[in-house]
Structures are given as C-alpha cells and as structure tokens.
C-alpha positions as CSV (number, residue, x, y, z in Angstrom):
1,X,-29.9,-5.0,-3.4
2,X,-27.9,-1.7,-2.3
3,X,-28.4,-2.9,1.2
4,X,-27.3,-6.1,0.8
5,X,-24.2,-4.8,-1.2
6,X,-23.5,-1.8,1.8
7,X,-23.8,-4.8,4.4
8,X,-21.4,-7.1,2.6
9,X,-19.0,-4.3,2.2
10,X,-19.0,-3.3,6.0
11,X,-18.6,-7.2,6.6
12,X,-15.6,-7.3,4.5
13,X,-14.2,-3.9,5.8
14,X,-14.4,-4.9,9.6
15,X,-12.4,-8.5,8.4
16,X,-9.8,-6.6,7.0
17,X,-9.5,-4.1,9.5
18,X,-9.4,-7.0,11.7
19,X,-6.8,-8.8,10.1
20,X,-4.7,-5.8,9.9
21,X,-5.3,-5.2,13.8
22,X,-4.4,-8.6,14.4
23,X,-0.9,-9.0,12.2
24,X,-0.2,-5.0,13.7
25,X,-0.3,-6.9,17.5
26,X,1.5,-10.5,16.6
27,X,4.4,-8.3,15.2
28,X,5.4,-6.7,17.6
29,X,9.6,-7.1,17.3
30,X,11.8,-4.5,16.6
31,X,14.2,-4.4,13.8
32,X,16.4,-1.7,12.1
33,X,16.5,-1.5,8.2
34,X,20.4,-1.6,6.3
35,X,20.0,0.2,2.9
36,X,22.8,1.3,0.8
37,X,24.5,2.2,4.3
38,X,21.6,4.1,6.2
39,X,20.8,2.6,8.7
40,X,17.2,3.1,9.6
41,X,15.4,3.5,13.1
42,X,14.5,0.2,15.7
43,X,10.8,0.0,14.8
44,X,8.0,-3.2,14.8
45,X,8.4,-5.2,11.8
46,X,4.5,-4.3,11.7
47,X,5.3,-0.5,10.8
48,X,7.6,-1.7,8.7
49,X,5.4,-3.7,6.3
50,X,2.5,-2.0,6.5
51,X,4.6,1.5,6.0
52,X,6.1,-0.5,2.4
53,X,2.8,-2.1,1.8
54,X,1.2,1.6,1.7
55,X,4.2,3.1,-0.5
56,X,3.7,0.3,-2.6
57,X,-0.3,1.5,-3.0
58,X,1.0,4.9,-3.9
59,X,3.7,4.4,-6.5
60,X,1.4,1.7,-7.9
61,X,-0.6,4.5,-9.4
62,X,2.2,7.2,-10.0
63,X,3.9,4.8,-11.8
64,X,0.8,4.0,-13.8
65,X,0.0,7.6,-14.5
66,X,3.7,8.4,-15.9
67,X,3.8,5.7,-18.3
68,X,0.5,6.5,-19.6
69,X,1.2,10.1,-20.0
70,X,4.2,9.0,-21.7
71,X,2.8,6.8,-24.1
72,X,-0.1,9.1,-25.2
73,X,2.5,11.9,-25.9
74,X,4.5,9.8,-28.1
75,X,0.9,8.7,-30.2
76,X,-0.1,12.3,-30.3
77,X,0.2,13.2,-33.8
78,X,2.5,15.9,-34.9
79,X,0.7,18.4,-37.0
C-alpha cells in the first residue's frame, strides 16, 4: 500500500509540475502592475500570478497563526 500511495503521489506531482510548466510557457506577455501609484516592473503575466499565487500560500498561514494566537490569549484565564 505505501508503494502504491508513493507512486500515486509522484504521478500527481509530475501533473502539477506539468501544468505549472505549461501555463509558465503559454504566458509569456509582459505587463506592468499600477498599485496605489507604483508602478511595477514589465514582467510575464506568469511571474506575476504564480509570484501572488505563492504570497497567497504564505499569508494563508501567517494569517491563520495570528488569529489563533489571538483568540487563545483572550480565553486564557486570568488568575
């Protein structure tokens, strides 16, 4: 069973890896961010997603972590 698990998690790793190599090469245009007045560098719209898509996968869990800190504080009992 832990070989068939291992295989069906490199299968699954090689498709996404794939996919991500695939949208990476069809994406290939250049555009320049507008934010509050910055203006941001000419770069693929590729970087560009996948660049939010991992900040996303970090603040996810900072965010997470935070609130959770703050919430058991305020249950902690005063003694």
């Amino acid at each position: 069973m832990s070989n068939l698990k291992r295989l069906l998690f490199g299968i699954f790793s090689l498709l996404l890896v794939l996919a991500v190599l695939v949208f990476v090469l069809e994406n290939q245009q250049s555009v320049s961010l507008l934010f509050l007045g910055w203006s941001g560098p000419q770069l693929p719209v590729s970087v560009v997603t996948v660049g939010a898509l991992l900040i996303g996968m970090v603040m996810g869990p900072l965010i997470s972590v935070f609130v959770s800190r703050a919430a058991r504080v305020r249950r902690k009992p005063v003694i």
